[in-house]
Structure formats: C-alpha cells, structure tokens
N, C-alpha and C positions, 0 to 999 in steps of 0.2 A: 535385559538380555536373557535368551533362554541359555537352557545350563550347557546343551551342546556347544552353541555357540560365544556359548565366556567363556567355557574351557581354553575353546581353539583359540579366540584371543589373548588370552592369559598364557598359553604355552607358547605365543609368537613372542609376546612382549617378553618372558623372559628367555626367549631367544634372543631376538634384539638386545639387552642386556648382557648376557653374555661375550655378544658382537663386542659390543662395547667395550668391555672388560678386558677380553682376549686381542681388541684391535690397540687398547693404551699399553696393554704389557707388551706389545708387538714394538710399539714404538720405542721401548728405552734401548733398541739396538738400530743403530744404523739401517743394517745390510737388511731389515725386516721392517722397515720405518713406511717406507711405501707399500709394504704388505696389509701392518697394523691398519691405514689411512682405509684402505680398500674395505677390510673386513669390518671398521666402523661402520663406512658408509652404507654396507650390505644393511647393518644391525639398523640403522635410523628408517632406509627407505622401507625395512617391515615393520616397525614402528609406525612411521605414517601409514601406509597401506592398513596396517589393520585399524588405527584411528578412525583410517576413513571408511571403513567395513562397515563400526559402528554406526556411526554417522549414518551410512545409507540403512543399516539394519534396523535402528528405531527411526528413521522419521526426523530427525534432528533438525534439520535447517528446509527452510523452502526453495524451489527452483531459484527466485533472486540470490539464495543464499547460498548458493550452488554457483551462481554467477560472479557475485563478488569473492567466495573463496577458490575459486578458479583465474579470476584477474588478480588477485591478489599473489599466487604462487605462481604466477606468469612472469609479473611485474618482477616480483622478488628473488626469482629462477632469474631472470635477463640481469637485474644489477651486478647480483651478487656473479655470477659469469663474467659479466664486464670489468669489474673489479678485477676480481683475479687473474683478469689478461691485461690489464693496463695498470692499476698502481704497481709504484715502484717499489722496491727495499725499503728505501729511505721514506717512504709515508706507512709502512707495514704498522710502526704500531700506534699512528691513530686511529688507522684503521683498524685494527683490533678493539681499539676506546669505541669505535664507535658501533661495533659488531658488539659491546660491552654493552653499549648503554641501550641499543636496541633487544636487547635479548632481557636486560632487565625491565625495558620499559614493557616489553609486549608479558611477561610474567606479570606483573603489576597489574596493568589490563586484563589477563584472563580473571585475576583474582576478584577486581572491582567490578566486573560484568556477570559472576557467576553470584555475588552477594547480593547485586545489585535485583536480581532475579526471584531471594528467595525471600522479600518482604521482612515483616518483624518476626517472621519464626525461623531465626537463625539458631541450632545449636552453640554452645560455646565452644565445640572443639573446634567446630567450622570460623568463627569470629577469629580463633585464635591463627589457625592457619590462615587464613585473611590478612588477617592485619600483618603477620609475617613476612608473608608473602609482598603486601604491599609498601611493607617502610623498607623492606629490603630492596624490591625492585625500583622504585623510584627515588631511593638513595645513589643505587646504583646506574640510574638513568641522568638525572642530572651531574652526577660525579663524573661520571664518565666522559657525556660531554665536554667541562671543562678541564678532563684532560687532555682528550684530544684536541683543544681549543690551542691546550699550552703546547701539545708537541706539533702542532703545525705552525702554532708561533702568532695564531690570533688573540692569544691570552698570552701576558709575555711569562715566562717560565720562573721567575725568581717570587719567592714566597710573598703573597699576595694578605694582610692583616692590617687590622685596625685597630685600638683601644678597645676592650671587653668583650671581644673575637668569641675569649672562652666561654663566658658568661649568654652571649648569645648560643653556643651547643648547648650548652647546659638547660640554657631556657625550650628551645627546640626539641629537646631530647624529653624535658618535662611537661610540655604539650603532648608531645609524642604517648607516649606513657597513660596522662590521666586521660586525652580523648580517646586512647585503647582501649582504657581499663573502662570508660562509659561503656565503648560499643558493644563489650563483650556482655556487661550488664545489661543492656538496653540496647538491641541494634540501632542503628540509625546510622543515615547515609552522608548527614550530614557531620557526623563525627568521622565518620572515614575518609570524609573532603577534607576537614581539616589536617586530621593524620596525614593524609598525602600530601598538602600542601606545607606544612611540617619538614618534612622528610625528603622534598624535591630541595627546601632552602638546608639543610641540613647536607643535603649531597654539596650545593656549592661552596657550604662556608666549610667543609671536610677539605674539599681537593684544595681551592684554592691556597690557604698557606701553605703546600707542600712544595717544596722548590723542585727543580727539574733537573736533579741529583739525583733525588727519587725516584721519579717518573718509572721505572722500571718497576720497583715495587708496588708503586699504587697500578700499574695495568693490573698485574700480575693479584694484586686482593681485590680489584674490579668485578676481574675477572671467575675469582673462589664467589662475589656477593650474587653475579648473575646467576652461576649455577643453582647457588642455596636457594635462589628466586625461584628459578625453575620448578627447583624440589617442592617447594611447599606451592606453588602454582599445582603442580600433581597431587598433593593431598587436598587441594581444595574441589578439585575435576574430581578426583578418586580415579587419577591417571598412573600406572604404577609404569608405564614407560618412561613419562615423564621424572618420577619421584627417581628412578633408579639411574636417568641422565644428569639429570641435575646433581643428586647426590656424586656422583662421580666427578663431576667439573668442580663443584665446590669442596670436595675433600682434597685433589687435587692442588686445586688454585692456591687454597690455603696450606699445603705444604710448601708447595714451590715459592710461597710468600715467605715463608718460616726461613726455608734455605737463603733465600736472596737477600733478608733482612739480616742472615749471620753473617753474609758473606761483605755486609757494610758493618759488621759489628755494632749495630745499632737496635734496638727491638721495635714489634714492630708498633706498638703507643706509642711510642718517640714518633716516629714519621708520622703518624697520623695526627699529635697533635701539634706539630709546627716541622714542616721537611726545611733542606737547608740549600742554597744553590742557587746562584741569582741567574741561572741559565749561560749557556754559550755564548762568550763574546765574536761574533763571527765579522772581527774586523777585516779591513783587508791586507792582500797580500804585502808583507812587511818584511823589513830587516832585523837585528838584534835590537830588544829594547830595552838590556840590562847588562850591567857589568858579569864580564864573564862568562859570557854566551858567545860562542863561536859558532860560525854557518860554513855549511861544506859544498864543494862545487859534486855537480853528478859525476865528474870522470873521475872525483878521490873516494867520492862514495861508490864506486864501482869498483876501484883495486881492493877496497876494505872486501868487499863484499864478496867479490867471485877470487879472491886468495883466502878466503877463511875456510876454517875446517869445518865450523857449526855455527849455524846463523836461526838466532829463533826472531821470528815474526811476532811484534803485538797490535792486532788491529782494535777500531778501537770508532766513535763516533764517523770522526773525520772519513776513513776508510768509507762507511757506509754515505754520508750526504755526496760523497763523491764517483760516486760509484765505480769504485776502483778494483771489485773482487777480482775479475777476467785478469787484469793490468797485473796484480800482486801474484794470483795465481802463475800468469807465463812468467815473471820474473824469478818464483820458485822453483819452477819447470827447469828453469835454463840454469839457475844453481845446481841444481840436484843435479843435471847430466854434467857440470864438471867433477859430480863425486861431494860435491860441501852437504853435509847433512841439516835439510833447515823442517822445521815445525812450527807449528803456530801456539801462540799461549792466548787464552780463552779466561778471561775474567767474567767473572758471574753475571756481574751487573756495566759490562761495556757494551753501550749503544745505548739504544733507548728500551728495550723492553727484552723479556727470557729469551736469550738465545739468539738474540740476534746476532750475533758473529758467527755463531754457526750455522744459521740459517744462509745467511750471506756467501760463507763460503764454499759452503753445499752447494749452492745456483752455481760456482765458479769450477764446481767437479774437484773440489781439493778432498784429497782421499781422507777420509774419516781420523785415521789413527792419527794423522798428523797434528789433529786440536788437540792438546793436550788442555787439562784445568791447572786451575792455581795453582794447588796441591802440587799437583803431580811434576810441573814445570821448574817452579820458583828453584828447587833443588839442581838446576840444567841450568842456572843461569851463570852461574861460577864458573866454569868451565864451557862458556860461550862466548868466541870470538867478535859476533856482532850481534846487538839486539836491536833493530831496526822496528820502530815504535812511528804505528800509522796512524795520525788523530787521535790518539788513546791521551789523555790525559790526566784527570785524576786518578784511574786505577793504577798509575806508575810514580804517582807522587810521593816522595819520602817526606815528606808533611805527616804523611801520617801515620808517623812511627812517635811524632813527638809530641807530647801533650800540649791543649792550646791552641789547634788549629780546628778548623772547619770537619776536617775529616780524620782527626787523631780516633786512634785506636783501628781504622776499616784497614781489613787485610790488603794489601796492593801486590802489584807482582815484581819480584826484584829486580828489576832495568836496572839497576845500578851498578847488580856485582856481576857485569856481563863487564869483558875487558875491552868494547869500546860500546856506543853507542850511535845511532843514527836517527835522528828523529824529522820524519816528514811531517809538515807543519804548514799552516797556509799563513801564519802571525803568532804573534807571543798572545795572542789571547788567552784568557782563561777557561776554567771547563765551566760543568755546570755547578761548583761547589762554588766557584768565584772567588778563586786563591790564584796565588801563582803556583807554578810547577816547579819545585826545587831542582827536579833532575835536571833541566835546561841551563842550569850553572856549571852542573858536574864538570870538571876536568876531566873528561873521559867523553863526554857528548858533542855532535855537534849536530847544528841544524839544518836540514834541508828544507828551506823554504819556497812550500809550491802548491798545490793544488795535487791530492795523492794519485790521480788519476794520471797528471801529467807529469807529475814527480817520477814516479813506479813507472811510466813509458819512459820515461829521459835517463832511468837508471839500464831498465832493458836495454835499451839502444849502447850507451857506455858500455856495459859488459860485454855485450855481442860485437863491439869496436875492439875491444882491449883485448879478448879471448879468440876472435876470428869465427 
C-alpha cells in the first residue's frame, strides 16, 4: 500500500477501534445500552469498508472473487437478519454457541489459507501465530457446536465421560504441542492437518463432560476463545482491526467467565475438567412428590400476593422456556399500582447463558432499576413478605450452604428468609445440577404447579378478581 493510503486506513481502523471501545463502555449502563450497540456498529462497518478499500486498492481477489465474497455477505446478511427476527429467548444461547463456533471456525480458516499460501518460507513468528490462531479456533469450533448440541437438547446436557477421558486430553494436547513445535521448525501442511485435527477432537472431549449447570460458563469462555481467535487471525493478516476486535471480545469474555465461575464458587479448571449437572428433568406437569411439600391454589396465591407490602420476583430457567416475561411483567404492573413494592432478583448464572434474565426482561419493558444482583437483593429478603420463585431452581437451593452436595459452597439467593414463599413450577423436577431443591419442603413454601406462562396469567386474573 502506498504511504498515503496506509495512513488513511490505519486512522479509520483505529477509529473503528475506538467505536468499539467507547460502544462496550456505553453498554455497562442500561439507559446508553442501545447507544453503545449503535456506535459499535458504526466502528465495524468502517472496519470493513476500509478492508474492502484494500482489497480493491491492490488487486487482491479476481472478478470471481468479487463474486463469491459478495454471495457470501448476501447469504450471511439474510441469515443472520432472519435470525434475529425469528429465534426466540429460549434458543438465544445456542444461538450464540453457534455464532461461537462460526466465528472460531471462520478465524481458523483465514489462518490455514494465509499459511497455506506462503509455502516453506514461513517466518516463525508467523508459524506461531498460526498455529494459535488455529488450535484456538477449531477448538472453539467444535466445542462450541457441542454446546449448542447440549442446550438444544440434541446432546443430552448431563456430563458426558468415559474411562481415561483425561488421558486422552492429555494425549491430544501432546500431539497438539509436538506437531506445532515440528511446524514451527519445519513448515509443513501436513503437520498443521494434524494439529487441527487434534484440536477439533479436543474441542469435543473439552465440552462434552461439562454438565448443563455449567452451560452458562462454557458460552461465556467459548466465547473469550473466539475472540482470542480473531486476534491472532489479525496477526497473521497483519489486520490490526481485526487484532483490536478480537482482543476486546476475548479480554472481555474472559473476565465475565472469571465473574460467572465466582458467582458458582467454583474455578474455572474445575468446570473444565468435569462440569456437574445431569441437565433439566422436564417432567410433566405433576403434583407434590415428597413429604412436606404443600401446593397452593391461584386465588390463596393471590390474597398472598396483592396483600403484601413487598414481593420480590426470582426468575429463573423455567421463566424463560416458557415464555412468560410479558405475563410476569403485567403481573408486576398490577401489584405495583396497588402500592406493594416488587423487584426482580438476578442471579448470575440463572438461565442458560450471561444475562439472560436480563436480557429477557428487557424485551418485557421491566424498568432497569428493578433487577437487582445477588449482592444487592439477598439482604431484602428478610423483610420480604412474598418471594415468588419462576422456574429458578438451583440458584435457590439451600443445598448449597451444606457441604456434600452437588452444588455446596455456590452463592444462591436467600428464598428462604422471605416470610412466605411461592414457587411456580411445572413438576418436582430437578435443575440441571440433578439434586432435589431443599426449599420445596420449607414450611413457609408452597407450590404452584403450572406452566409459568399460564400460572403468572391465572395469578393476574385472581388478583384482578380479588382487588376489582
């Protein structure tokens, strides 16, 4: 490129960069959350525009090549559109698994077509970011897939091993390793076949033991692996839009992984070398299946509810496969206007991947300040007349206060020291840790067994009977 023209691309790109920068800190606040989105995307589309400046300025591709990367950003423009007008909440984060494992898989690819390019006179800095680039991406491409395999429920969710499980990373990891350490020695393509082939069985025998307890943290370091792919995908280009997006998603990913794996009190080796959780029992709809469990009809869980003074909300899976946010939200609505002060409490890791309760009840227009976290809640619960618990289950188990169980030592939110409880439920099933829930004995709980969609309709209707 002439020097005119690298300058001007090099001052876009870290325009673009900054977009970027200024559009993630945009986001840690609500009221500016759609702002940040906006100002990203500003930063990406001069990001490609100047991509594709170069591209036309040397000569890069031929007319065919011109053809297929215009079908290709058609094709890929119309899915991803279609997507985000048609799935639902509740597939949100396979779909992210699978926006994971193509964003590592296409990283992997630019790396293995730009070495593939430059014969045996590969530098070793180049090998190196190669080879990076590529056990990162196609770790992260088959991993990914079979996560989202597990949260759509084609791979069933409970930890998935066999006899010498570790023994086989270990041996993968040491393939991995000495056919790198060849290539960097000695290029050759057919050591970077094996690496990659390495590293795609590496991704599967990664996720797989991870039970679907976890599933939230493995999106969430899926997601930090894509980025790091990117990144070094841009050192191997000498893309520095690329290096400075990448680097962002995966500094990112990897803290929100840090955060999410505290907030299980677990670290995060643990998860990765055997998760726990033999997935959702999504029996059907049922009666009490244990001593001491009492179920409540809608019109007592309505005098509970619209006579209390403060009622906090815990949503929680169930909420979201049912898609109940609309339903929960006018049911709030219609407390709040007799004066009962209700809130939502937000557990780290409830749903299947970051954020999903709040992403959820954002779509439902529930005003920001009303999610409260763990932290901030757990202290409100003592002096809360009803805690009215939607499909949430293990984040409210007191199981895991007691050493011993499945999920002893992970913070949970206190449902217990609320002076009654309400728990919408479709069955005494278990969560995905595959425990029972202690709180469903409590003398102080009782169950309303339904589908929360039509539960949270059947409770609206009662109040609106009972209050006029």
């Amino acid at each position: 490129m002439s020097g005119t023209f690298n300058d001007v691309i090099q001052i876009i790109y870290l325009a673009a960069a900054s977009c970027f920068i200024l559009g993630l800190h945009l986001m840690n606040n609500p009221a500016t959350a759609r702002r940040g989105n906006q100002v990203s995307i500003a930063g990406m589309i001069a990001a490609i525009l100047a991509t594709g400046a170069i591209v036309i300025h040397d000569g890069l591709i031929t007319t065919t090549g011109w053809i297929v990367l215009l079908a290709g950003i058609g094709v890929g423009s119309g899915l991803g559109l279609y997507t985000a007008r048609t799935v639902k909440m509740t597939a949100m984060p396979q779909l992210v698994s699978v926006f994971n494992a193509v964003g590592g898989g296409a990283a992997a690819l630019v790396g293995i077509r730009d070495y593939s390019t430059l014969g045996s006179h590969v530098a070793a800095a180049t090998s190196v970011t190669t080879l990076l680039d590529v056990i990162i991406g196609s770790v992260t491409f088959s991993g990914s897939v079979i996560a989202a395999g597990k949260l759509q429920g084609i791979i069933t969710t409970a930890p998935v091993t066999f006899p010498g499980a570790r023994i086989v990373n270990m041996l993968l990891a040491a393939v991995t390793l000495g056919f790198g350490g060849y290539m960097i020695a000695s290029p050759s393509l057919a050591a970077l076949g094996v690496v990659i082939a390495a590293a795609l069985v590496f991704g599967v025998s990664m996720v797989m033991p991870i039970g679907g307890a976890d599933m939230p943290v493995v999106i969430s370091l899926l997601n930090a692996f894509t980025g790091t792919a990117v990144a070094m995908a841009g050192f191997v280009i000498h893309n520095t839009g690329l290096i400075i997006a990448g680097a962002l998603v995966g500094a990112s990913g990897g803290i929100l992984t840090k955060l999410m794996a505290d907030a299980m009190n677990r670290s995060i080796g643990n998860i990765m070398i055997g998760g726990f959780g033999s997935g959702d029992t999504a029996a059907a709809i049922a009666g009490p299946a244990g001593a001491g469990v009492q179920s409540i009809a809608a019109d007592d869980a309505a005098i509970q509810l619209a006579y209390a003074a403060k009622v906090i909300i815990v949503p929680g899976y169930g909420l979201a496969a049912a898609q109940a946010q609309h339903e929960v939200a006018a049911l709030a609505d219609l407390l709040e206007a007799r004066g009962v002060d209700v809130s939502y409490a937000i557990h780290p890791v409830a749903g299947r991947m970051p954020g999903h309760m709040n992403v959820l009840l954002a779509e439902a227009n529930v005003p920001y300040p009303l999610l409260k976290e763990m932290d901030e809640v757990n202290p409100e619960f003592a002096r809360t007349d009803v805690a009215l618990v939607i499909g949430a289950n293990d984040v409210t188990n007191p199981a895991a206060r007691r050493p011993g169980t499945a999920i002893s030592g992970m913070p949970i939110l206190d449902v217990d020291q609320a002076k009654s409880i309400i728990v919408i439920k479709r069955s005494m099933g278990h969560g995905y840790a595959g425990i029972d829930n202690e709180l469903y004995a409590n003398p102080k709980t009782s169950m309303f067994f339904a589908d929360a969609k039509k539960g949270l309709a059947e409770l609206t209707a009662s109040v609106k009977t009972l209050v006029g």
